[in-house]
KELUM-347919 format. One record per residue: x, y, z of N, C-alpha, C in turn; residue number from 1. Coordinates in pm, whole numbers. Example, Ala and Ser with C-alpha at 12.3 -4.5 7.8 and 13.67 -1.06 7.14 Angstrom:
! residues 2
+--------+--------+--------+--------+---------+--------+--------+--------+--------+-----+
|  neast | nnorth |    nup | caeast | canorth |   caup |  ceast | cnorth |    cup |   k |
+--------+--------+--------+--------+---------+--------+--------+--------+--------+-----+
|   1319 |   -569 |    780 |   1230 |    -450 |    780 |   1320 |   -330 |    780 |   1 |
|   1285 |   -225 |    708 |   1367 |    -106 |    714 |   1290 |      3 |    787 |   2 |
+--------+--------+--------+--------+---------+--------+--------+--------+--------+-----+
***
This chain:
! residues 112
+--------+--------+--------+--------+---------+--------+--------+--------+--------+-----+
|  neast | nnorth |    nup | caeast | canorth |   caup |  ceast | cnorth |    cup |   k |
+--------+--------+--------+--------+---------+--------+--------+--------+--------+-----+
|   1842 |    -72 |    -53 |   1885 |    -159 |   -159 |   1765 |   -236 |   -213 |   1 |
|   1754 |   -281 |   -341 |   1666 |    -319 |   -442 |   1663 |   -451 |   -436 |   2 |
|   1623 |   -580 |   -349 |   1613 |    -706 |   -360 |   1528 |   -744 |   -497 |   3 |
|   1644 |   -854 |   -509 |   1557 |    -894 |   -714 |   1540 |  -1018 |   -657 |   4 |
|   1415 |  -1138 |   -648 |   1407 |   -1255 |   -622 |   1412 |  -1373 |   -753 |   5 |
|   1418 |  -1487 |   -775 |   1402 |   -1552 |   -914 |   1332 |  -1670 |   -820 |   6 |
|   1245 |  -1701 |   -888 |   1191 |   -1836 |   -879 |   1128 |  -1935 |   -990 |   7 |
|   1156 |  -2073 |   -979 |   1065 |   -2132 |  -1073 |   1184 |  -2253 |  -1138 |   8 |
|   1341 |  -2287 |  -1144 |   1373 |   -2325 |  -1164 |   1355 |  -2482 |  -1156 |   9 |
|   1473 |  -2586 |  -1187 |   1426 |   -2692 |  -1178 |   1504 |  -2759 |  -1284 |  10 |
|   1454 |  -2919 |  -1248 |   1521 |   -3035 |  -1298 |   1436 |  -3054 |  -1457 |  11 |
|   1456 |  -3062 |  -1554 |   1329 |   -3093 |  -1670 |   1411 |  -3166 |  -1757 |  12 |
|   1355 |  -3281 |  -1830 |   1401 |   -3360 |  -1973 |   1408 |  -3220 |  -2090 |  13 |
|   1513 |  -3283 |  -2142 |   1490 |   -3201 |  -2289 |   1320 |  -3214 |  -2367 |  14 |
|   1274 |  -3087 |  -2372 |   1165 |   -3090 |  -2456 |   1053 |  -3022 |  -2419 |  15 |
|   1091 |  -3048 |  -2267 |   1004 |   -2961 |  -2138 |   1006 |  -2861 |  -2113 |  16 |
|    953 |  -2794 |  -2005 |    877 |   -2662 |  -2011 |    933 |  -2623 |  -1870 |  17 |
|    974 |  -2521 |  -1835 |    988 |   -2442 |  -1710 |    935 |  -2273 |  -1735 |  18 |
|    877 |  -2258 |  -1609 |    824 |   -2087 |  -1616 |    884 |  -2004 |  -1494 |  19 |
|   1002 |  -1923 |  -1504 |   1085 |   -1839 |  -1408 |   1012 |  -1721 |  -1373 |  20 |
|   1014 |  -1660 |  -1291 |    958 |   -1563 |  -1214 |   1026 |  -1501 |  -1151 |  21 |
|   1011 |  -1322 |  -1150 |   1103 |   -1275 |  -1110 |   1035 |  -1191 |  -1047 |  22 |
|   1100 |  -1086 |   -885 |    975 |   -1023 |   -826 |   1118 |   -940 |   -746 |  23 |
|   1080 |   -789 |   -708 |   1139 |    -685 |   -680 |   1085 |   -638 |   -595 |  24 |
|   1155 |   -613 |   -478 |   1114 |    -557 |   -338 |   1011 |   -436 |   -391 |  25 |
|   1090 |   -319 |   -418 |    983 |    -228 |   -473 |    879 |   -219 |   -604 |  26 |
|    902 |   -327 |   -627 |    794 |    -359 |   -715 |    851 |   -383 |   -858 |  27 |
|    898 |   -465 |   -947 |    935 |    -477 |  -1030 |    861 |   -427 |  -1140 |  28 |
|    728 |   -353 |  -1101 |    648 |    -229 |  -1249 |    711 |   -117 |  -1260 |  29 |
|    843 |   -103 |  -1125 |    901 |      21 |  -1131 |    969 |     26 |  -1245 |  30 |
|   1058 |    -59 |  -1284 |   1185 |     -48 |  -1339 |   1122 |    -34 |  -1513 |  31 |
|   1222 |     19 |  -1552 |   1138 |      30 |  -1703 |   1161 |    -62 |  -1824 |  32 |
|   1287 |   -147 |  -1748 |   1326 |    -241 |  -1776 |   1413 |   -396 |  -1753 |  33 |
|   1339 |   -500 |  -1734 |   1418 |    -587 |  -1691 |   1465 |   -721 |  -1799 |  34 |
|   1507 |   -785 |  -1750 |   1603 |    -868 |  -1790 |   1631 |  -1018 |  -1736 |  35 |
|   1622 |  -1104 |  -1847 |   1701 |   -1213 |  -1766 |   1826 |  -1246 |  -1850 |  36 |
|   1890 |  -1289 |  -1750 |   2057 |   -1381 |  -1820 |   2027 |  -1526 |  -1740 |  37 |
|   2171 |  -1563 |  -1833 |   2202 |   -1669 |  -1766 |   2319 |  -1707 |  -1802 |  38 |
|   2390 |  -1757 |  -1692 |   2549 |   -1784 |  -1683 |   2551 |  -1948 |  -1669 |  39 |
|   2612 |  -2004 |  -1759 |   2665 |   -2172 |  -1736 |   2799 |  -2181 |  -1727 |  40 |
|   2826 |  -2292 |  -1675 |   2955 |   -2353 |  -1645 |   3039 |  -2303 |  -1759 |  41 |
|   3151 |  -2272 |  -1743 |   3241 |   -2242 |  -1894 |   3253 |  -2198 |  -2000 |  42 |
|   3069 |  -2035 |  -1936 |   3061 |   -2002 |  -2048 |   3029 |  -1825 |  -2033 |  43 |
|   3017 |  -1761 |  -2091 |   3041 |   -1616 |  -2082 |   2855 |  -1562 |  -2051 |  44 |
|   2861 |  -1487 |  -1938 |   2691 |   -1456 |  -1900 |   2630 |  -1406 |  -2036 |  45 |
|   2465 |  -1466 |  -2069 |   2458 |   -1441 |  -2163 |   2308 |  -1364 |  -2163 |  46 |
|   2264 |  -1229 |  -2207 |   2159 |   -1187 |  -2215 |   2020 |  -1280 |  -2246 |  47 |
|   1940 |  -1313 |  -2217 |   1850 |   -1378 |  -2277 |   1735 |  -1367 |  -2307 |  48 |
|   1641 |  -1256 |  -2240 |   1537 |   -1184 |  -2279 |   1519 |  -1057 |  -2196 |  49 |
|   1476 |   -982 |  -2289 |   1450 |    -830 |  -2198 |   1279 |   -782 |  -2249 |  50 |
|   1240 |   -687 |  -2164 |   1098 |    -634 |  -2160 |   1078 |   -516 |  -2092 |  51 |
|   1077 |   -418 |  -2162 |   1053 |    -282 |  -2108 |    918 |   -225 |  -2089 |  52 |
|    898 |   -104 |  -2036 |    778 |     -54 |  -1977 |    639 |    -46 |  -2101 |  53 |
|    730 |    -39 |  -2235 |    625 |      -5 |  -2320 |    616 |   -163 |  -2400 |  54 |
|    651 |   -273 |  -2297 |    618 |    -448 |  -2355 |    694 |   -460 |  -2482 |  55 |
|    773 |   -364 |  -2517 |    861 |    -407 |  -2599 |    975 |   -522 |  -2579 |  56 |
|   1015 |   -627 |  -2692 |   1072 |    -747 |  -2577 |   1164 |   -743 |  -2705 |  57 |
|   1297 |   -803 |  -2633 |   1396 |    -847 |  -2730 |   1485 |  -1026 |  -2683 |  58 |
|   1549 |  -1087 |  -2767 |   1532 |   -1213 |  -2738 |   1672 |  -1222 |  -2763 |  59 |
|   1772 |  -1309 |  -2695 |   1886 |   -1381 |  -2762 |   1848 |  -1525 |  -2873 |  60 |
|   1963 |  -1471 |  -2987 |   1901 |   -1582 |  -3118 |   1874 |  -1743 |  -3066 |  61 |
|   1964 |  -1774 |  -2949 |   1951 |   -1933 |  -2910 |   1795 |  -1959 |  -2838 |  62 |
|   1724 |  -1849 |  -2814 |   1643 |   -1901 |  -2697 |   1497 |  -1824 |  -2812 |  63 |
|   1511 |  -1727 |  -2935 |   1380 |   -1708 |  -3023 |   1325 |  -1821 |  -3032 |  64 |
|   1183 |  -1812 |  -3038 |   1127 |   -1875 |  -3047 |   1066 |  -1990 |  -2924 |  65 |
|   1151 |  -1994 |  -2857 |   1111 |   -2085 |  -2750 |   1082 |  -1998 |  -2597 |  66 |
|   1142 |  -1905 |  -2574 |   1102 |   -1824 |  -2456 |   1008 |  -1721 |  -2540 |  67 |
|    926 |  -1662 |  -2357 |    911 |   -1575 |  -2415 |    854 |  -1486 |  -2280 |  68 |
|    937 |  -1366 |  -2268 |    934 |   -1285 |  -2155 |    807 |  -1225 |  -2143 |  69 |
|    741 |  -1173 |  -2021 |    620 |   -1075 |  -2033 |    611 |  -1043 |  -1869 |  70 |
|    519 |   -927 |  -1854 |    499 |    -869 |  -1732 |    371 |   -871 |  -1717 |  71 |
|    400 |   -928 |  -1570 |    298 |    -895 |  -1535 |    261 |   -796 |  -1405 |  72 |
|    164 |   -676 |  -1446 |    210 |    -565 |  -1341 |    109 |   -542 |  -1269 |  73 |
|     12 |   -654 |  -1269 |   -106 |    -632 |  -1170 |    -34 |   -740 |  -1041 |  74 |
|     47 |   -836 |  -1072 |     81 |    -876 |   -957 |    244 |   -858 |   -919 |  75 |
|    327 |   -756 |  -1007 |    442 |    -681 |   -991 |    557 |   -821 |  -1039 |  76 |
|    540 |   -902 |  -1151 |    628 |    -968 |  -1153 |    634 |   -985 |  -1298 |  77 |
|    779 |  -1007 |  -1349 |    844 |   -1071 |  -1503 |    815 |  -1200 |  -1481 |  78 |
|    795 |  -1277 |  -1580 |    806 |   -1412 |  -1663 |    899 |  -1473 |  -1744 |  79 |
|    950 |  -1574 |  -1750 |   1043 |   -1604 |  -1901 |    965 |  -1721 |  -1873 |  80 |
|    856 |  -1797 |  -1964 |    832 |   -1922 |  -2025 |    949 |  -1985 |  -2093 |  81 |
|   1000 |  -2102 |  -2089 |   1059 |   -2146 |  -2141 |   1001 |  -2283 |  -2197 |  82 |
|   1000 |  -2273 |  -2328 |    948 |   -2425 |  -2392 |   1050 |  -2487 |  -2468 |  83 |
|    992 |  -2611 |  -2518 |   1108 |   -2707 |  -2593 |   1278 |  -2669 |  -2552 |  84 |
|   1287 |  -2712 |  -2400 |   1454 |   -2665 |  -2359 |   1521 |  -2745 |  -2403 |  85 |
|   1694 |  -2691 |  -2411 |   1739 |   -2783 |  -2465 |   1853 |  -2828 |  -2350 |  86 |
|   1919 |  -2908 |  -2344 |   2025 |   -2916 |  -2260 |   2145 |  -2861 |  -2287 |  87 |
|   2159 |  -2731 |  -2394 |   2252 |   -2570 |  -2393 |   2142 |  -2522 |  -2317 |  88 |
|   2060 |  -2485 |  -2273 |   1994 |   -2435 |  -2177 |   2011 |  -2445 |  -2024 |  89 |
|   2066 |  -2548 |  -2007 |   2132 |   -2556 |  -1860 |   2239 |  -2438 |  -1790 |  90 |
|   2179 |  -2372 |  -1720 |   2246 |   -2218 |  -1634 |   2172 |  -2151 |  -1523 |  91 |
|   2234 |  -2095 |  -1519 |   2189 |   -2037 |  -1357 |   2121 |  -1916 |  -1427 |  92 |
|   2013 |  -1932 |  -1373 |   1904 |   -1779 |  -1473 |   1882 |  -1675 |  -1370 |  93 |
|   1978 |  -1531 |  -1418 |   1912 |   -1403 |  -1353 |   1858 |  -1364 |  -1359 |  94 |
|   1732 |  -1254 |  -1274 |   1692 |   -1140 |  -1300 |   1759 |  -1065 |  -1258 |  95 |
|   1768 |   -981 |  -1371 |   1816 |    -793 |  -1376 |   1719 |   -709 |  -1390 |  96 |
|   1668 |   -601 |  -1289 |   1606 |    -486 |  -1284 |   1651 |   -389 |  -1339 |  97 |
|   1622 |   -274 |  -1430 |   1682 |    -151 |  -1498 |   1864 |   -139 |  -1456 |  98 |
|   1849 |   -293 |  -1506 |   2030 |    -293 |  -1542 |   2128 |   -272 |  -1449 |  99 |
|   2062 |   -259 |  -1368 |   2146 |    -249 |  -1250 |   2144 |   -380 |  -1098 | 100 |
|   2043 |   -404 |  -1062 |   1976 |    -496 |   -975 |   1953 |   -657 |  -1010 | 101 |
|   2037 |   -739 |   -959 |   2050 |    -884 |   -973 |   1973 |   -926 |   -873 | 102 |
|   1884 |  -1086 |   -943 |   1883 |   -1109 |   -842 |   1998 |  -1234 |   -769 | 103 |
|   1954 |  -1343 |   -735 |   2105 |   -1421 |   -677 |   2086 |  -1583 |   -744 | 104 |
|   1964 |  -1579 |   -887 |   1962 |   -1673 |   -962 |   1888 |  -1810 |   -908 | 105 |
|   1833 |  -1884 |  -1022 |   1817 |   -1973 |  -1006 |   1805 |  -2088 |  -1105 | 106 |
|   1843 |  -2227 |  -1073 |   1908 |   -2326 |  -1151 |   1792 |  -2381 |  -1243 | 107 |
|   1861 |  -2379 |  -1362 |   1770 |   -2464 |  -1451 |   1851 |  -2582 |  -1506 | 108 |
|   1852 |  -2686 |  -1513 |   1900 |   -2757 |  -1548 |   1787 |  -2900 |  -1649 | 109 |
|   1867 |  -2916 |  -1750 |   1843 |   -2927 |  -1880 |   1882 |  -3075 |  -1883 | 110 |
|   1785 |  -3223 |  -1864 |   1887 |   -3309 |  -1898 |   1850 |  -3388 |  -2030 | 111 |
|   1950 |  -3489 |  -2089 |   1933 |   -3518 |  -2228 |   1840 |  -3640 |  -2239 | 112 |
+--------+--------+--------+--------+---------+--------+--------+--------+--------+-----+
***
């Protein structure tokens, strides 16, 4: 089985900056594509950036401009920068490995 880890979460004011990290037992340069979501309280899981093998990246409209996913495959791990957060940003942030492989999240929380 494919362990997906997340790290990097945290407490931040609106306006602030958090950088998530995501890292895969077998190496997260395997997959050709990963992913983060994120699920909040009362609200439907929501795609939020993806990055495939050829650094092609795609963004959910709430988070353009302010994230921004990338790999890094000399030390086998995804990124989501997150700048100017907002407190709709508050959720539990996954990594997903080639769509299949979660990892077990971690909290970002957003205050006003």
């Amino acid at each position: 089985q494919v362990h997906v880890t997340e790290s990097g979460g945290g407490l931040v004011q609106a306006g602030g900056s958090l950088r998530l990290s995501c890292a895969a037992s077998i190496g997260i340069s395997r997959f050709n594509a990963v992913a983060w979501h994120r699920q909040a309280p009362g609200k439907q899981r929501e795609l939020v950036a993806r990055i495939t093998t050829g650094d092609a990246t795609t963004y959910a409209d709430s988070v353009k401009g302010r994230f921004t996913i990338s790999r890094d495959n000399g030390n086998k791990r995804v990124y989501l920068q997150m700048n100017n957060l907002k407190p709709d940003d508050t959720a539990v942030y996954f990594c997903v490995a080639g769509n299949s492989y979660w990892g077990q999240g971690t909290q970002v929380t957003v205050s006003s």
